[in-house]
C-alpha positions in Angstrom: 0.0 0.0 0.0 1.3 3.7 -1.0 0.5 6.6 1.0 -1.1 9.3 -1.4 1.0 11.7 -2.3 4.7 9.6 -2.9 6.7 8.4 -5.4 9.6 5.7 -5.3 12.4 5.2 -8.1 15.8 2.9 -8.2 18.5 2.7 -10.9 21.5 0.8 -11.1 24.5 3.7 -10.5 27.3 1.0 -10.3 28.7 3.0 -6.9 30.0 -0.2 -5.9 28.5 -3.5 -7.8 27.8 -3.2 -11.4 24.3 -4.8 -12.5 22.2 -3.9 -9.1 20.3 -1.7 -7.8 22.1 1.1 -5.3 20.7 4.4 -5.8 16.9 5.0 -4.7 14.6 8.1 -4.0 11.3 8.7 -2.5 10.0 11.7 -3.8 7.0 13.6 -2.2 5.1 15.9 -5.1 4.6 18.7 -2.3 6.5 19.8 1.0 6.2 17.1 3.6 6.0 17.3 7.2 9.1 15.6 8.7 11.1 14.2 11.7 13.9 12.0 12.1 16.1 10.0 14.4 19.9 9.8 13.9 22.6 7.2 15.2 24.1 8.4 18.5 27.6 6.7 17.4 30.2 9.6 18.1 31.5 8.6 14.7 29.0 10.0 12.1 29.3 9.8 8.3 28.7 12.9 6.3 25.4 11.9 5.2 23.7 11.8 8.5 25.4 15.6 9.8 24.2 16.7 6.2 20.3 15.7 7.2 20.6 16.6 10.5 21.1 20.6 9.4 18.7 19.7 6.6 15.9 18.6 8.1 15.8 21.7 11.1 12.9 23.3 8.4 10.8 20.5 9.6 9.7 20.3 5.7 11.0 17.9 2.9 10.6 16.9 -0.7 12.0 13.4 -0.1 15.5 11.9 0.6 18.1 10.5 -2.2 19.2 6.5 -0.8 22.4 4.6 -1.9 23.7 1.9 -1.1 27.5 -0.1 -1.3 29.2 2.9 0.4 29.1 4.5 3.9 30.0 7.8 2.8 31.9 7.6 6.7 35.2 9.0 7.8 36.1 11.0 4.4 36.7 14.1 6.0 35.7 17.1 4.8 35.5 15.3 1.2 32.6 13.1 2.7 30.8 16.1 3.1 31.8 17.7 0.0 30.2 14.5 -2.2 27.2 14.3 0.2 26.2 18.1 -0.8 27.3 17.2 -4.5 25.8 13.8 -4.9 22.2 15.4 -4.0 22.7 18.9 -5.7 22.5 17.6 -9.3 19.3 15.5 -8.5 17.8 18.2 -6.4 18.4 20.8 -9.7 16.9 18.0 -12.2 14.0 17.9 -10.0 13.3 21.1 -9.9 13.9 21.6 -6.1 16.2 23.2 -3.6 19.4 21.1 -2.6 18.1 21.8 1.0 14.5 20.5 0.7 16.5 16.4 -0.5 17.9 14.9 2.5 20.4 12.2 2.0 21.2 9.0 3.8 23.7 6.0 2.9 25.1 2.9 3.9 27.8 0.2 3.0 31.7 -0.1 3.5 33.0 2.7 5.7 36.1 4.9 4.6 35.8 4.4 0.9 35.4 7.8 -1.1 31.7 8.2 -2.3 31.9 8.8 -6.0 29.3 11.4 -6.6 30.3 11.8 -10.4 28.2 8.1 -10.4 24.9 10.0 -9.0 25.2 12.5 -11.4 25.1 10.3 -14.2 22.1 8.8 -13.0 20.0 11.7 -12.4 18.2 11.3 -15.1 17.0 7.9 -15.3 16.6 8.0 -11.8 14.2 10.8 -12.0 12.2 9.1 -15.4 11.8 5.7 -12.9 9.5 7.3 -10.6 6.5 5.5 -10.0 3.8 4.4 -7.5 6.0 0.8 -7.0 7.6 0.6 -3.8 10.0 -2.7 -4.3 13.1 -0.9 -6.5 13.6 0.9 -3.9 13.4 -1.4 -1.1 16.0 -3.4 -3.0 18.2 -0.5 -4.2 18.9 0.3 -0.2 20.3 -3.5 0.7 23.8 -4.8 1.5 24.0 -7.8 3.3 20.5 -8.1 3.5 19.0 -11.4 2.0 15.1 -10.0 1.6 13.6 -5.9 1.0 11.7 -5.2 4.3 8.3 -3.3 3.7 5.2 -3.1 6.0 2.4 -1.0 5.7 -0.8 -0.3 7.6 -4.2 1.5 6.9 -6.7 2.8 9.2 -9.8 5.1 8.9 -9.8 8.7 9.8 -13.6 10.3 9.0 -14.1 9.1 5.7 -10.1 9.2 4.7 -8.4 6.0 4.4 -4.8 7.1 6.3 -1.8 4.6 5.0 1.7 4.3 7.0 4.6 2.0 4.9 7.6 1.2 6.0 10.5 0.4 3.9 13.9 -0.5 5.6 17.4 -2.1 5.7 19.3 -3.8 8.2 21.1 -7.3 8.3 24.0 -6.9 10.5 26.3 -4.2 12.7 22.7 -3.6 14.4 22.0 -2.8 17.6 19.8 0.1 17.1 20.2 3.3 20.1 18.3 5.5 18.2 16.4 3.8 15.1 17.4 1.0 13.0 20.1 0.7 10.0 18.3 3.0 7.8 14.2 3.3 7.8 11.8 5.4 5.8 8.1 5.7 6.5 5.9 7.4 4.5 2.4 8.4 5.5 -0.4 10.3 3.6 -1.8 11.6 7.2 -1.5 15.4 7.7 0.4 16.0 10.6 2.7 19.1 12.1 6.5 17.9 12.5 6.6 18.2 16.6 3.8 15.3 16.3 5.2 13.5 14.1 8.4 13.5 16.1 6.8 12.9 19.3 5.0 9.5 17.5 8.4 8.3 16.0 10.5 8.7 19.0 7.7 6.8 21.0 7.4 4.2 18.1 11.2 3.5 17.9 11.5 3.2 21.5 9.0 0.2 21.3 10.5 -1.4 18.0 13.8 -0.5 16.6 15.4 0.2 20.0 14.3 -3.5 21.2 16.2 -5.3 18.8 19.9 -6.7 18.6 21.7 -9.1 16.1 25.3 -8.2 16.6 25.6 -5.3 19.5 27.2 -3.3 17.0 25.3 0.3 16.1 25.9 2.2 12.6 27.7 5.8 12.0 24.9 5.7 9.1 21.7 4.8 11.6 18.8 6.9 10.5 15.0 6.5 10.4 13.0 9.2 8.5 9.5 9.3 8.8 7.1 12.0 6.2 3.8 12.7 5.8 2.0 14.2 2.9 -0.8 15.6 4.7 -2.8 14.2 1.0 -5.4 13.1 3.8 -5.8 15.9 5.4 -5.5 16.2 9.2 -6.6 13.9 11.5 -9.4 13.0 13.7 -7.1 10.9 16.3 -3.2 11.0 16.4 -3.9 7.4 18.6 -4.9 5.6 15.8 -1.6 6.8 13.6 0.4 6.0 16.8 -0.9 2.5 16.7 -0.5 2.6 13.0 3.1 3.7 12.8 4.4 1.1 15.8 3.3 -1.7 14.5 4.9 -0.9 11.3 8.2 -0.8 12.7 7.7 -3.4 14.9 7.3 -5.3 11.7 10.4 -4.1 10.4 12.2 -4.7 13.6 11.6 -8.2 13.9 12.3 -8.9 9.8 15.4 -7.1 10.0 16.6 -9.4 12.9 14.5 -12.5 11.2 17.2 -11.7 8.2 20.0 -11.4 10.8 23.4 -12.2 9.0 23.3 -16.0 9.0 20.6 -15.9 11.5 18.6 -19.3 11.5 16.8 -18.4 14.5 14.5 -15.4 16.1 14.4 -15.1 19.9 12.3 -12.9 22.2 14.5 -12.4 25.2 12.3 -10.9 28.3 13.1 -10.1 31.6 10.0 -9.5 34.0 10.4 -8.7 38.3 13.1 -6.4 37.8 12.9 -3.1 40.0 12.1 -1.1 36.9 12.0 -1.2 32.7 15.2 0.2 32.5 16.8 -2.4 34.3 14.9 -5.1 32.8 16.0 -3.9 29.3 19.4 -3.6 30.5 19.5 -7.2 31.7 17.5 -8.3 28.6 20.3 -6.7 25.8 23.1 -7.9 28.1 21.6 -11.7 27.5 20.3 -11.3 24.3 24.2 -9.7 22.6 26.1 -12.5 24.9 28.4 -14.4 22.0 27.7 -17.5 24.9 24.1 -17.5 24.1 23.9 -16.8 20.8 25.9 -19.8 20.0 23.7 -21.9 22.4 20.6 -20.6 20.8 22.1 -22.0 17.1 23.2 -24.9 18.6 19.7 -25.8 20.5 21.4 -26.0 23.6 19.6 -25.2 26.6 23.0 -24.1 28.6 21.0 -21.8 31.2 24.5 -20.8 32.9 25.4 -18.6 29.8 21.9 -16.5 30.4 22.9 -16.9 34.0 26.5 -15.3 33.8 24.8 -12.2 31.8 22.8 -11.8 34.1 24.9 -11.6 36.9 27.4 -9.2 35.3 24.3 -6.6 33.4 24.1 -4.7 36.5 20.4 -5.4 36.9 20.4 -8.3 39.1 20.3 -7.9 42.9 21.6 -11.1 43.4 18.7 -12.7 44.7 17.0 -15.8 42.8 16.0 -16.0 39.7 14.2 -18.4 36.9 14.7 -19.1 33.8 12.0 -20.6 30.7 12.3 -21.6 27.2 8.3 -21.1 26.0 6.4 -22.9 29.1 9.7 -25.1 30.4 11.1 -23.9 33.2 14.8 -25.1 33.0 16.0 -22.7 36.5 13.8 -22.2 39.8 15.3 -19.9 42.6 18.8 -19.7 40.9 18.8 -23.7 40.4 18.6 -26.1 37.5 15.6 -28.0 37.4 16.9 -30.9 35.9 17.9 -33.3 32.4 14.0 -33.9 31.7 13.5 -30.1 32.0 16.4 -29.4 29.8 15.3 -32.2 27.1 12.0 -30.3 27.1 13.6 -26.8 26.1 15.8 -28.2 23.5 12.8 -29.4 21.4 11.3 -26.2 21.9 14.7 -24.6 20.2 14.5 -26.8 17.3 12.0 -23.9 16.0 12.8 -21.2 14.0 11.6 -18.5 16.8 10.8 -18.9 20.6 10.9 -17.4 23.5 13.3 -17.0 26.6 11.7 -15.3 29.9 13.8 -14.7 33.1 12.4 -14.1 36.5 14.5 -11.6 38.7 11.8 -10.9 41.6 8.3 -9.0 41.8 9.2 -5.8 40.9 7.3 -4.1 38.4 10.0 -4.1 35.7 9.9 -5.9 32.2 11.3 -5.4 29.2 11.5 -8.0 25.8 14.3 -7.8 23.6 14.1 -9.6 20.2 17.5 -11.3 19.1 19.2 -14.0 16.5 21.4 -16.7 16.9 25.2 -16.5 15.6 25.8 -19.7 13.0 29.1 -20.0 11.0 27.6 -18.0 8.3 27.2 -14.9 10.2 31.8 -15.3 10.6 31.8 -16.4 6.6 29.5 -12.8 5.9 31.7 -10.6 7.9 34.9 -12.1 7.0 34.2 -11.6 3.0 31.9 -7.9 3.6 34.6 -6.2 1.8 36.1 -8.3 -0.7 
């Protein structure tokens, strides 16, 4: 489904791969409201300061995507082809350089050669269209599948549309958003609301996900609305809207985890508070120890038991541990073999759950993770070559 009011175009720019897509734009055909979360990685590529300053109007046209090159620690040239790479789209549109904001991602430290954008201006422009799946592919790296989620809901008698199109495989372990997201909505709403709804939205989705512990100098998520269905009735509905869009996106882009082969809810419940529940919940779910036992079906409840001891957010007291509805630990002691057989035929599946028990405070938090298989060493080990 397309939010009224968008358009979506992919070419092939050759920026790192000949013979796939890696350039993309979503164009709005008016000014669009706008907010954004950024990484908050002290190291920054160009491409994320460059939007930062960009988006302070609160008003857009769209954003200008690639994908094979970071853009990331060139220096003052990283900025320089940032600015250049959008400047000749933005004049071929018939816009203002500052109305495109700009986003990338792929191999850090490589110069961005923004002679290649140029080139492609033009066909780039002539492939916009109403189809949203270029583009979802134009933005990929490691990623095995495109990631797109959309949902509708009524407002009056306007049907509002939110879509979400993102990318995200590995080096993700969002603080902020995801790897790079873009959600388009034909709602009509001022910029402080939409930021308000995104921040709330990504704190509940992106920001509960890990596959590698690692966070971007690229992360950015980018949400715009049209306003093509006029305002709205009930900024609820659109909040409900918008999170379970990227809660769709979170849990594909951890589903496609590099050489994931297995989806995990970790959650953490009887903590003091939900800060320290998440806290205890990420320390589990990023532990190397765990993710291995999680590929290799092993239900080896001292791993989750040392991260939990050294995340900070256990008092020490008992705890107890269950894969789905087998409980494998009660009051900090194994239960037994039977127990343990139990588990492991509930980790044959492709996704489960893990719940620890820390006390009866009112605390919990879930945290959705992968396992770590060979493949995940084999996709690193190659990225660059």
């Amino acid at each position: 489904m397309v939010p009224r009011g968008f358009k979506f175009a992919a070419v092939e720019a050759g920026i790192k791969y000949s013979g796939r897509l890696d350039l993309g734009l979503i164009l709005c055909e008016g000014a669009a409201s706008v907010a954004a979360t950024f990484t908050k990685n002290t190291i920054v590529a160009a491409p994320v300061t460059l939007s930062k300053e960009r988006i302070k109007s609160g008003y857009t046209r769209g954003v200008l995507v690639n994908s094979g090159n970071a853009n990331a620690c060139n220096g003052e040239a990283g900025m320089t082809a940032a600015i250049k790479s959008s400047a000749k789209i933005a004049a071929e549109l018939g816009i203002a350089s500052e109305d495109l904001l700009v986003c990338s991602t792929g191999v850090i430290g490589l110069p961005l050669p923004a002679e290649k954008f140029e080139a492609a201006a033009p066909s780039l422009i002539a492939a916009l269209c109403d189809d949203i799946s270029p583009f979802s592919r134009a933005i990929m790296t490691t990623d095995l599948v495109p990631k797109v989620a959309s949902r509708s809901f009524k407002s009056g008698q306007e049907t509002i549309t939110v879509t979400g199109i993102a990318k995200g495989s590995g080096m993700i372990k969002p603080n902020m958003a995801t790897m790079l997201a873009f959600i388009v909505t034909d709602a009509g709403l001022e910029t402080e609301i939409l930021r308000k709804s995104l921040v709330r939205a990504v704190e509940l989705s992106f920001n509960r996900i890990t596959v590698d512990g690692d966070t971007s100098t690229n992360d950015t998520a980018i949400l715009m609305a049209s306003g093509a269905g006029g305002k709205l009735d009930d900024v609820n509905s659109f909040d409900e809207a918008l999170t379970e869009v990227l809660k769709e996106l979170a849990r594909m882009i951890v589903k496609d985890g590099e050489g994931a082969t297995k989806v995990v809810d970790i959650t953490v419940t009887g903590a003091k508070d939900e800060e320290l529940a998440k806290r205890a919940a990420f320390t589990i779910a990023e532990s190397p120890l765990v993710k291995t036992a999680l590929y290799g079906e092993d239900p080896n409840w001292g791993r989750i038991a040392g991260a939990l001891g050294r995340s900070g957010a256990h008092d020490g007291g008992p705890f107890s541990i269950l894969v789905g509805d087998v409980e494998i630990v009660a009051g900090g002691v194994g239960v037994g073999a039977d127990a343990e057989r139990r588990a492991h035929e509930i980790m044959t599946g492709d996704e489960f759950s893990i719940t620890i028990k820390v006390g009866d405070g009112p605390g919990e938090a879930t945290v959705t993770t992968c396992d770590f298989s060979e493949k995940y060493i084999t996709i690193n080990a190659d990225y660059r070559s």
